[in-house]
C-alpha positions as CSV (number, residue, x, y, z in Angstrom):
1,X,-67.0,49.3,-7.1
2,X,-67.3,52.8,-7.9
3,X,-65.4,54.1,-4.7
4,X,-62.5,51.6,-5.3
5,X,-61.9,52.9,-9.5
6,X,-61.6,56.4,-7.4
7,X,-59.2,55.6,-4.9
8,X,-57.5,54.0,-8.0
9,X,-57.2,56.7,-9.6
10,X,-56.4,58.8,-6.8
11,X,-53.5,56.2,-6.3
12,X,-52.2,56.7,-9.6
13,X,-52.6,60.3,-9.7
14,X,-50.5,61.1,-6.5
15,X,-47.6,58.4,-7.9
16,X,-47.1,60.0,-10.8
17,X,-46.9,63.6,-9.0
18,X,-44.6,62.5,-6.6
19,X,-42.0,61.5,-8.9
20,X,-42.8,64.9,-11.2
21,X,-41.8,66.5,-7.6
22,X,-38.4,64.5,-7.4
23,X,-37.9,65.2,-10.9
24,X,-38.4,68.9,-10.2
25,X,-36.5,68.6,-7.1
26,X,-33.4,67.2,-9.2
27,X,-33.6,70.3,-12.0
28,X,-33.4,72.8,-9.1
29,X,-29.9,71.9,-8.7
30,X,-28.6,73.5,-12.0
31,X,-24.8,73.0,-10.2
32,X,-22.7,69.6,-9.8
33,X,-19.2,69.3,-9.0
34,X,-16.8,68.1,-11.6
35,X,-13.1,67.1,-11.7
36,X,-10.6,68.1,-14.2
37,X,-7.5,67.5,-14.4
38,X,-6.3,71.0,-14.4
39,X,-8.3,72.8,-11.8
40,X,-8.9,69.5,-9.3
41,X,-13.0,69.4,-8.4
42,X,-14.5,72.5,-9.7
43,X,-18.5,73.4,-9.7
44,X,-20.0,72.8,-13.5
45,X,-23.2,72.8,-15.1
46,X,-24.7,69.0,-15.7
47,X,-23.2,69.8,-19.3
48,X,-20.0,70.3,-17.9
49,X,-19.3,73.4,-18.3
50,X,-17.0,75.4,-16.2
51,X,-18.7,77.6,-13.4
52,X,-16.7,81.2,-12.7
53,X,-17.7,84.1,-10.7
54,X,-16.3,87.5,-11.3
55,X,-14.6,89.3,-8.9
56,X,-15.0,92.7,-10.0
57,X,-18.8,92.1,-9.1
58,X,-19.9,92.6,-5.1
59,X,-21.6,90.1,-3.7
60,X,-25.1,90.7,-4.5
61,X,-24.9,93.0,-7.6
62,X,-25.1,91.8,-10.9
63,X,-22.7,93.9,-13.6
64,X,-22.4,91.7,-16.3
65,X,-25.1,92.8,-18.4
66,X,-25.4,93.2,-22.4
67,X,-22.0,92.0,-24.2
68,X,-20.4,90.9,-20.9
69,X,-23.8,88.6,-20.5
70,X,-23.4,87.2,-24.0
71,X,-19.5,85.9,-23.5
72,X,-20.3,85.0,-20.3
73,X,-23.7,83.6,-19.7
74,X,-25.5,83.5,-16.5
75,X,-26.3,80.6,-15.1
76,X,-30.5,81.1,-14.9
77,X,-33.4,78.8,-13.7
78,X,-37.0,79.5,-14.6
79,X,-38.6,82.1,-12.4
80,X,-39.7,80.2,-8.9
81,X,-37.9,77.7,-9.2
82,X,-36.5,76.9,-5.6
83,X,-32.3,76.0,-6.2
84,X,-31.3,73.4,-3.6
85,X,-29.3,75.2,-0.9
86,X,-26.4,73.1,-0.7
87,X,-25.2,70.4,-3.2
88,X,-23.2,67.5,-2.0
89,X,-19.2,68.4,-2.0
90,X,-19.6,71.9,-2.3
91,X,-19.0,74.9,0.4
92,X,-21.4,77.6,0.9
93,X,-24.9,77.9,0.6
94,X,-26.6,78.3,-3.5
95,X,-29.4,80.9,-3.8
96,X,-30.4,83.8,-6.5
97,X,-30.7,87.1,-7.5
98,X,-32.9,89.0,-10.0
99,X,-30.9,89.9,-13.3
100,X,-31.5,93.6,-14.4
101,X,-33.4,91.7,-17.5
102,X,-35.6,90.1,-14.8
103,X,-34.2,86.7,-15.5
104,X,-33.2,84.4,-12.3
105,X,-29.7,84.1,-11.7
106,X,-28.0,81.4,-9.8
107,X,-25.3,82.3,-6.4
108,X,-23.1,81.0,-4.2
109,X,-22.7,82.9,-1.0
110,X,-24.0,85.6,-3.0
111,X,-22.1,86.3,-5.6
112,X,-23.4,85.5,-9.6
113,X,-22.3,82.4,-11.0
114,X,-21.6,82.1,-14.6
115,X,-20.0,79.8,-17.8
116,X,-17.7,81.4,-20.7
117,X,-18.9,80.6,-24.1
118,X,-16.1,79.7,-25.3
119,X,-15.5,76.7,-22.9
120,X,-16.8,73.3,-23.4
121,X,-16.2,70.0,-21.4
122,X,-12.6,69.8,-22.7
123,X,-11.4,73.2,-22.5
124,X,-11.9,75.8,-19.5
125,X,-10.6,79.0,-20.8
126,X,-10.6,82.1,-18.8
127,X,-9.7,81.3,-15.4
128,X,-7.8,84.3,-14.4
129,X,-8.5,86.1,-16.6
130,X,-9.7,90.1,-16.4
131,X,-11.2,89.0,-12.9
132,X,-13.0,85.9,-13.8
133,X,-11.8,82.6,-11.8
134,X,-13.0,79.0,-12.1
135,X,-15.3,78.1,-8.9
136,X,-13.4,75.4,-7.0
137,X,-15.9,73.1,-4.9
């Protein structure tokens, strides 16, 4: 009797950390693909928000720091978190870098991925503008 409550348990146990693996599994992909009807399918946040990069930052380096950070927030994930190499639709392989402030950033290919807070769902802003383009998927 007692051995068969264990392996009950034990059961139970490893259910309910397999689905808090797929559920950790599904956050590591902070990026989906979204389509508007402006830019065609673009990458966005789950919130959809519109993903740019910056093209006046190499691949690899991270200059937008301070006030640039602030108008135009990294996209971050919590420090080891593993970010699902590829996501469905989209080109290129997703990885990160180390933000000077020691954060985690998210990249494509390398480069920094970001959102411009003064976007939302309905409005994408800055493509084009001073070097910053929408991410098309």
């Amino acid at each position: 009797m007692r051995v068969t409550l264990v392996l009950a348990a034990l059961v139970a146990v490893s259910a309910l950390a397999s689905q808090a693996l797929a559920a950790t599994a599904r956050d590591a992909t902070p990026v989906v693909t979204w389509k508007t009807a402006k830019f065609g399918v673009i990458l966005s946040t789950k919130k959809h928000l519109a993903i740019y990069t910056w093209r006046k930052e190499p691949k690899g380096k991270i200059r937008c720091v301070g006030a640039c950070a602030k108008m135009w927030p990294p996209i971050t994930v919590p420090k080891g978190t593993m970010v699902a190499k590829h996501v469905k639709g989209v080109m290129g392989s997703f990885g990160t870098t180390r933000r000077p402030d020691g954060r985690t950033q998210v990249t494509l290919d390398g480069h920094a991925l970001y959102t411009y807070e003064g976007d939302s769902p309905t409005k994408i802003l800055c493509n084009g503008v001073d070097g910053w383009y929408v991410k098309k998927a």
